[in-house]
C-alpha positions in Angstrom: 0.0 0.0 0.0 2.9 2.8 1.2 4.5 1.5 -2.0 1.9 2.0 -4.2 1.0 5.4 -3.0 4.9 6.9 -3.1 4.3 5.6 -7.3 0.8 7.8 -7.2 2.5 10.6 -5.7 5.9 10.1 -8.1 3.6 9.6 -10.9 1.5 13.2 -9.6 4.9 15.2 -9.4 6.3 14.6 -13.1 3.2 14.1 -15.3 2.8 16.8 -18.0 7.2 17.2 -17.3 9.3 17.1 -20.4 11.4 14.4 -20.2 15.6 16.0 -20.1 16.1 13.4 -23.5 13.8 15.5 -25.1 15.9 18.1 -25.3 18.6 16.5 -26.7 16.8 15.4 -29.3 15.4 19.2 -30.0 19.1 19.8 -30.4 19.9 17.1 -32.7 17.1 18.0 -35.3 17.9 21.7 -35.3 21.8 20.8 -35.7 20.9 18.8 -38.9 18.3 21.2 -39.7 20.4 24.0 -39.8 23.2 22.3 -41.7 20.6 21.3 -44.6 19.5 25.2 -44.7 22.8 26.8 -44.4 23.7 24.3 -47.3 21.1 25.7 -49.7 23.1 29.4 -49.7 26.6 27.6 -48.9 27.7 26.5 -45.8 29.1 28.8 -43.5 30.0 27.7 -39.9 28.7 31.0 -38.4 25.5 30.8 -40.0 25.1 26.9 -39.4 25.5 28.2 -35.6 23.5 31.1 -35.3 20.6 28.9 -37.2 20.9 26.0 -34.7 20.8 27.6 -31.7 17.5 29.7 -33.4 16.1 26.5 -34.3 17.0 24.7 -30.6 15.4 27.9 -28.8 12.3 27.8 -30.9 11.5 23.8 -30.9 12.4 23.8 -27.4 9.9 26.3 -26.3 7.3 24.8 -28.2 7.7 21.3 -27.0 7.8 22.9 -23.7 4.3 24.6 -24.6 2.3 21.4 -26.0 3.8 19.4 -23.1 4.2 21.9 -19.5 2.0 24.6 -20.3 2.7 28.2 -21.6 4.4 29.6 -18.0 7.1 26.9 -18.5 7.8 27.9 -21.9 7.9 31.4 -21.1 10.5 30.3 -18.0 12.6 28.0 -20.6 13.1 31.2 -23.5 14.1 33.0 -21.0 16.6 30.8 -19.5 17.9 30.1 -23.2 18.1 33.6 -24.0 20.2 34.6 -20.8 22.6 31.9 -21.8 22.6 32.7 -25.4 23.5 36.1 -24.5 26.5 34.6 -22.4 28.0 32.9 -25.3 27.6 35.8 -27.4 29.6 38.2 -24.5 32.1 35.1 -24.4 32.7 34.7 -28.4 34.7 38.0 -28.8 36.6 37.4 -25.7 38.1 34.1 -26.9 38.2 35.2 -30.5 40.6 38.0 -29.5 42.6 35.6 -27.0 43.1 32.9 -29.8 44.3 35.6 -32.7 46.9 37.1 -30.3 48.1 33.5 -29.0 47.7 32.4 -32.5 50.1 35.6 -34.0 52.0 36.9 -30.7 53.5 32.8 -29.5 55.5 32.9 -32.8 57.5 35.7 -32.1 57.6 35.4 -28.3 61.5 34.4 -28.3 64.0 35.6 -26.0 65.4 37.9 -28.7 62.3 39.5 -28.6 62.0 40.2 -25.0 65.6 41.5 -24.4 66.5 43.1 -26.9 65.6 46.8 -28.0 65.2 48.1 -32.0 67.9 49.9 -31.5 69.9 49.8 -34.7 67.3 47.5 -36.2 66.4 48.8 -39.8 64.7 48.2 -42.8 67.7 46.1 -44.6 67.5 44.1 -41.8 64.3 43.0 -41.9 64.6 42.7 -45.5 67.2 40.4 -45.2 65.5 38.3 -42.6 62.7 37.9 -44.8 64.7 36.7 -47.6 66.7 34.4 -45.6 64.3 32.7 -43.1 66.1 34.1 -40.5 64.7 35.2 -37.0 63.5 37.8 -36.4 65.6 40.9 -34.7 64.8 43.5 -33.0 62.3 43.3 -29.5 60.7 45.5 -26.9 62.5 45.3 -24.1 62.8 49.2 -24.2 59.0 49.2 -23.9 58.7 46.8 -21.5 60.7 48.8 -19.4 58.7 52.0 -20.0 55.4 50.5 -19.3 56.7 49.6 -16.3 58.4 52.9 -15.4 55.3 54.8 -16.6 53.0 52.5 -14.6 54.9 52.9 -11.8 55.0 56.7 -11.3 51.3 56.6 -12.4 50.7 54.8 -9.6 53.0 56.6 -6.9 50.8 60.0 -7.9 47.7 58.6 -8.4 47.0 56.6 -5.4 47.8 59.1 -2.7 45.9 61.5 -4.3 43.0 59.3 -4.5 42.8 57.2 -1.3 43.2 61.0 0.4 40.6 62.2 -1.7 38.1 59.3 -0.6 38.6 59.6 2.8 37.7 63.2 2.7 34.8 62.9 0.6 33.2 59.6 3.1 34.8 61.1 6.4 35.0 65.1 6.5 33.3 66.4 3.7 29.7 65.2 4.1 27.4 67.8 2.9 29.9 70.3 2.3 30.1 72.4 -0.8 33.8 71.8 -1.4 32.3 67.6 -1.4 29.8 68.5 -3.5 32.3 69.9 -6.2 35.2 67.5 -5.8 32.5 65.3 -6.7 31.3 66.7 -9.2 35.0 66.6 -11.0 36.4 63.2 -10.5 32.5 62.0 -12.6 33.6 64.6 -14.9 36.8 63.6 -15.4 36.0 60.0 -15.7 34.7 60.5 -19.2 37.2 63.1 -20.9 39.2 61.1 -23.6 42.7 59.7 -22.9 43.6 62.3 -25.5 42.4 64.9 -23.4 44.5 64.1 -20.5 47.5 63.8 -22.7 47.3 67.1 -24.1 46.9 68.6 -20.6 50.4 66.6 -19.2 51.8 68.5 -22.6 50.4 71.7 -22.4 51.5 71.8 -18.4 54.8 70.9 -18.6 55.1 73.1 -21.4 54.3 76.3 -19.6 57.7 75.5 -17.6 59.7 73.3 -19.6 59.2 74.4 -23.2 56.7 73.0 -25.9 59.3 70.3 -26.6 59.0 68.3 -23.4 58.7 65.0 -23.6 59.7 62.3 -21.2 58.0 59.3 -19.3 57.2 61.6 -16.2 54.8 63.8 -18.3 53.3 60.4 -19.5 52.9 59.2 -16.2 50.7 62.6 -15.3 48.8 62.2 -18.1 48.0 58.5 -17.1 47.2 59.7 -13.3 44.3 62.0 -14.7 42.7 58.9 -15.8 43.7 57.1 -13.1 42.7 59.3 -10.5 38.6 59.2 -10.9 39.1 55.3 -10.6 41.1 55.1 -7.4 38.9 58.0 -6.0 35.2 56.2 -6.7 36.2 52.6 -6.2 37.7 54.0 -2.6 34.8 55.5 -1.7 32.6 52.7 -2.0 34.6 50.7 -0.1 34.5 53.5 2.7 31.4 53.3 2.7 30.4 49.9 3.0 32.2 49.8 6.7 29.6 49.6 9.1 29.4 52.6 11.3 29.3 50.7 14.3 33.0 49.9 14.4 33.5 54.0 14.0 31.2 54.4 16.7 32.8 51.8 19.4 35.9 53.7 18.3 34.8 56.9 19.6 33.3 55.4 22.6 36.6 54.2 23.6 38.0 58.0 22.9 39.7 57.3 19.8 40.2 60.3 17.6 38.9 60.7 14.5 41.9 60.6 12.0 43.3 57.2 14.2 39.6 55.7 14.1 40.4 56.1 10.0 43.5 54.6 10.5 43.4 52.2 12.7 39.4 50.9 11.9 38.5 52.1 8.4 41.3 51.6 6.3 42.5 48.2 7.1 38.3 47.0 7.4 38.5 47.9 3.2 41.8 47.5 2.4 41.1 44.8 0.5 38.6 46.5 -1.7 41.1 49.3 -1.7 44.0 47.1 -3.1 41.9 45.4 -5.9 40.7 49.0 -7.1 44.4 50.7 -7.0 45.0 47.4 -9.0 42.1 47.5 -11.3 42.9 51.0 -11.8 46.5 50.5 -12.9 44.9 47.6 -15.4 42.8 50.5 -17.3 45.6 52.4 -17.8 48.2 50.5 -18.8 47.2 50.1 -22.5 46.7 53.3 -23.4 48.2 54.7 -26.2 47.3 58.4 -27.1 48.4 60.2 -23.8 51.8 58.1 -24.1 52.2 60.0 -28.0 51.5 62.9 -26.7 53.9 63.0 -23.8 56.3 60.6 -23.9 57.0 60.3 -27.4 58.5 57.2 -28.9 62.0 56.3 -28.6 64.2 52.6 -30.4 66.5 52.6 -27.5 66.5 51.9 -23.7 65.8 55.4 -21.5 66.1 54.1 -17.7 65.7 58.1 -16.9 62.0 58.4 -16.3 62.5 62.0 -15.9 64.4 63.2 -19.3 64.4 61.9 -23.1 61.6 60.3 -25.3 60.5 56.7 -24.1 58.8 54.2 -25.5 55.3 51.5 -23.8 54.1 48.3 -25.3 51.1 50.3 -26.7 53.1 52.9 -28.6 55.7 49.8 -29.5 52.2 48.2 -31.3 51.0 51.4 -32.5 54.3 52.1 -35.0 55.1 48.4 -35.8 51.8 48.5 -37.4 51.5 52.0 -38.1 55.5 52.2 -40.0 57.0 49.2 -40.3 60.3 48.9 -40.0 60.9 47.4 -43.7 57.6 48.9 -45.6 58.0 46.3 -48.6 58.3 43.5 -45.7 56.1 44.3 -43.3 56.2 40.9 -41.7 58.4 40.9 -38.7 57.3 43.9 -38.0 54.0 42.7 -37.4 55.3 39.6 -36.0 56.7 41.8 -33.5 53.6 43.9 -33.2 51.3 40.5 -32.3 54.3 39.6 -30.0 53.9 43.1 -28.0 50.4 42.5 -28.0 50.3 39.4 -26.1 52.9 40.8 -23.2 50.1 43.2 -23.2 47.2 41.0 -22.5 49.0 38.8 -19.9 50.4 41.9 -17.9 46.9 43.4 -17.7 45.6 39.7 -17.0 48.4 39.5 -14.1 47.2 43.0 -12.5 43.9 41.4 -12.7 44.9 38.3 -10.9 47.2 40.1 -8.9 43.6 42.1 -7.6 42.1 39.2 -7.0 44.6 37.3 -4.4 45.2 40.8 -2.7 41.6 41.0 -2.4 41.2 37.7 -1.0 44.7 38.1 1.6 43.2 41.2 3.0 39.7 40.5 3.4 38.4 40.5 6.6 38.4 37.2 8.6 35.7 36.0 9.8 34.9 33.1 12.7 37.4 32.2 15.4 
């Protein structure tokens, strides 16, 4: 009897259900479908896809109507929709990671990475073309200025930013000056990179003559971009600390400034870190500020603070833009796809590098 009623009940729970095969088979029949219509225009991969997962979607939700009703339809296109729309975000992503792993590997060689194109000319190349042999030529020069640019970026950027935070959450509630440092840093989140590297230009300029161009400028004209980041992403994590840990400070007597210190600062720190971090990230690929003020240089400049120097984006932006060799353009862009991939995998280390700091300094929690 107990047996027999468990079966009723089982039997109650999944009648009218779609059986999980049946979607399988839904998938199937669109996959050949589509390949017998993409074949009638001639077959294209893309267009065998984007009619397969039409036809999936589509014979899905109907089968779900006829058998479940039309609310679990409506639940099922939605949930293959949202997915769809994942794939679709995903596609570009690992189009753009398999081109430059596909084009940059080849000319990933130690020649390329410490070496500089100092003295490397079109001749060169030329003859390296005809002769099958390597490549030479590299960008250790502007692997060395991204770094050195990044670096003093950072050194003016983040002071000025965390400071700026804490006075906006801590002190300047309400106040006008709030109010119109606020107001600035949403402005200057949008002005274009250009923008901020005409400014470092134009400022140094006034004091230095028209003519000034070294890594120091480019690093001011990456810390106007870099600024608004540190400044907002800061804030929020100011803000998220519970007031009742500022409170039992200031029961205990604790001034102010040390309560910020002492409580606030290490409670976000960790939000903090991955910000700064994230922050370096959106910088570090920009190319139009480093033109502007920096310049371009062949050779290594270890002096952030006089001559031209050269990034990984500018490197890119004149292996493609002037090859070295204009009737054998290849190494050049060999090197180009080469700079491109250190590219990717140092922003991909900042964000990784975010992430573990994020996770080291978080707060602990239990015993």
């Amino acid at each position: 009897m107990f047996k027999a009623t468990v079966e009723r009940r089982h039997s109650a729970l999944t009648r009218n259900r779609l059986p999980k095969s049946a979607l399988w088979v839904v998938l199937a029949a669109a996959v050949v479908l589509a390949a017998a219509l993409s074949s009638l225009v001639g077959f294209n991969l893309a267009l065998w896809a984007v009619l397969a997962a039409v036809l999936f979607v589509a014979g899905a939700t109907v089968a779900t109507r006829i058998v479940e009703g039309g609310r679990s339809a409506s639940n099922r296109f939605i949930t293959f929709v949202v997915y769809g729309a994942f794939i679709l975000a995903l596609l570009p992503l690992l189009s753009v990671m398999w081109t430059v792993l596909e084009r940059g590997l080849p000319g990933l060689t130690s020649n390329f990475l410490f070496t500089s194109m100092n003295g490397v000319t079109g001749a060169i190349d030329n003859r390296t073309v005809e002769e099958g042999t390597p490549v030479l030529g590299g960008a250790y020069h502007a692997i060395i200025g991204t770094l050195q640019i990044s670096l003093m970026a950072t050194v003016i950027s983040v002071p000025v930013g965390l400071l700026a935070a804490i006075y906006l959450v801590e002190y300047g509630s309400g106040r006008s000056l709030s109010r119109a440092i606020t107001f600035f840093v949403d402005v200057m989140t949008g002005i274009p990179s250009i923008v901020a590297g005409l400014f470092a230009a134009a400022l140094f300029g006034m004091f230095f003559g028209p003519s000034t161009r070294t890594g120091f400028v480019a690093a001011v004209a990456l810390s106007v971009l870099m600024i608004p980041v540190v400044v907002r992403s800061t804030e929020e994590m100011l803000r998220i600390v519970p007031n009742e840990l500022r409170e039992a400070s200031y029961a205990l007597g604790v001034r102010k400034w040390r309560t910020v210190m002492k409580v606030v600062i290490p409670t976000s720190i960790s939000g903090i870190a991955s910000g700064v971090t994230l922050a370096i990230a959106r910088v570090v690929g920009e190319t139009a500020p480093i033109l502007v003020a920096a310049g371009f240089a062949t050779s290594i400049n270890w002096n952030v603070f006089s001559g031209w120097m050269a990034s990984l984006p500018t490197f890119i932006y004149y292996q493609i833009r002037t090859p070295t060799s204009p009737t054998n353009i290849e190494p050049s862009d060999q090197r180009a796809w080469a700079a491109a991939l250190i590219l990717i995998l140092f922003v991909m280390l900042l964000n990784l590098v975010a992430r573990l700091v994020a996770k080291f300094f978080a707060p602990k929690t239990g015993r």
